[in-house]
C-alpha positions in Angstrom: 0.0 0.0 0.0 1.7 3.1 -1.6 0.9 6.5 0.2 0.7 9.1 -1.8 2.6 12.7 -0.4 1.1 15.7 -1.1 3.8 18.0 -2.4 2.5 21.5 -0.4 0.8 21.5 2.8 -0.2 24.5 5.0 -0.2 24.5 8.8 -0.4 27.1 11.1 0.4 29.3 8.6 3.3 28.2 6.7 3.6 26.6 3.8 5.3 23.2 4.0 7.0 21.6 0.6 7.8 18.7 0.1 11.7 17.7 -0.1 12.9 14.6 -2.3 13.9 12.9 0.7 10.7 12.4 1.5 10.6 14.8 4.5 8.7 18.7 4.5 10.4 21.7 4.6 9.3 25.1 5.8 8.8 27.5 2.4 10.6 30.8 4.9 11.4 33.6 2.6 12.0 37.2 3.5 9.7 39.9 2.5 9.9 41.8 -0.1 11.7 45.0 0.6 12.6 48.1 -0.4 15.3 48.5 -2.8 17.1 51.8 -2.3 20.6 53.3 -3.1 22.5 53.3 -0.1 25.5 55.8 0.6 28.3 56.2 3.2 26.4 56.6 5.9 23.6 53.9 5.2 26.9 51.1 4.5 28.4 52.1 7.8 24.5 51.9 9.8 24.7 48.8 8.5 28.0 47.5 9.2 27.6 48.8 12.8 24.4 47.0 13.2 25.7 43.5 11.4 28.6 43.3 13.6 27.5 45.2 17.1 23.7 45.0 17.0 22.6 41.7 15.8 19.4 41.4 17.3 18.5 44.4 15.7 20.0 43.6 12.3 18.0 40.4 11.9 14.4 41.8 13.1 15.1 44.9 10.6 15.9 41.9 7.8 13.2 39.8 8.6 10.8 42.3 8.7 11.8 43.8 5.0 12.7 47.5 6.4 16.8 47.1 6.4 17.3 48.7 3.1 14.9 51.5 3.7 16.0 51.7 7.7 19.5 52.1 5.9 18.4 55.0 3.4 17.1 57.4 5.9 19.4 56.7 8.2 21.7 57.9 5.3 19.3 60.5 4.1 19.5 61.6 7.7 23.0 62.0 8.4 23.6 64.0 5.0 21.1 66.8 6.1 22.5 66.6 9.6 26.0 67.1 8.4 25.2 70.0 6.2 22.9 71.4 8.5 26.0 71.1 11.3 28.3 72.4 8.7 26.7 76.0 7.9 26.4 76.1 11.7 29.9 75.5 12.8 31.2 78.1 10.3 29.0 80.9 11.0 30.6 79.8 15.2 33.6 79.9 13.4 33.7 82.9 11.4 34.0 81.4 8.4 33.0 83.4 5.4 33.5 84.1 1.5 35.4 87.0 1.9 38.1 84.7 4.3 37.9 82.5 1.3 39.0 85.0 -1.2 41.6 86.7 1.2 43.0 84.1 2.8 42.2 79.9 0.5 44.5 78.2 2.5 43.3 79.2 5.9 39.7 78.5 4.4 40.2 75.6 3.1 42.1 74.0 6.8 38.9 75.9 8.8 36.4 74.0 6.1 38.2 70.5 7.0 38.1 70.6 10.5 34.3 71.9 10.6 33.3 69.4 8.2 35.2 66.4 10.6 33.9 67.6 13.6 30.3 67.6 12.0 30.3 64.4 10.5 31.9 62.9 14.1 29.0 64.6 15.7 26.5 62.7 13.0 28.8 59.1 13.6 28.0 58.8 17.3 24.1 60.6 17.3 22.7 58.8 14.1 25.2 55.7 12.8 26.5 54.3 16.0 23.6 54.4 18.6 
């Protein structure tokens, strides 16, 4: 007496498929995602999370929102760090006519602003 397996069975929920050993399998996929462009910031959000934050890497997977938890997390930081930018050099003094008196000078004053704003944006947005 031959029994005859069904090939796809549902319980509780999930689909089951059958394997050619004879035995079911779970059909787990992820979700379908977003599919964004991800810049410097969204690749190091997610390198911190993969390697620091597991827990938090796999829900965000699992649940289909990494890739878009990545993009404003990036879209974030950019407007952050431009926002901290135009701050720190009207604190600083900074202006065109420095630029077109003194370019060296400018351009040293320009660097160090725009490190000190994206170091701000590393430990309040990427790292947390």
């Amino acid at each position: 007496m031959s029994k005859e397996l069904a090939e796809v069975i549902v319980e509780n929920g999930i689909v089951y498929r059958l394997g050619k050993d004879d035995l079911y399998y779970p059909d787990l996929r992820l979700p379908e995602g977003t599919h964004y462009n991800i810049g410097k910031y969204g690749i190091m959000r997610w390198e911190y999370l993969r390697t620091n934050r597991r827990e938090k890497y796999l829900r965000l997977m699992l649940d289909g929102k990494l890739n878009e938890h990545l993009y404003e997390i990036d879209e974030e930081c950019h407007a952050r760090v431009e926002l901290l930018i135009e701050q720190m050099k009207a604190g600083a003094g900074i202006t065109e006519e420095l630029k077109a008196a003194e370019q060296m000078k400018w351009i040293g004053l320009m660097n160090n602003v725009k490190s000190a704003a994206e170091e701000i944006v590393l430990r309040e947005l990427v790292y947390v």
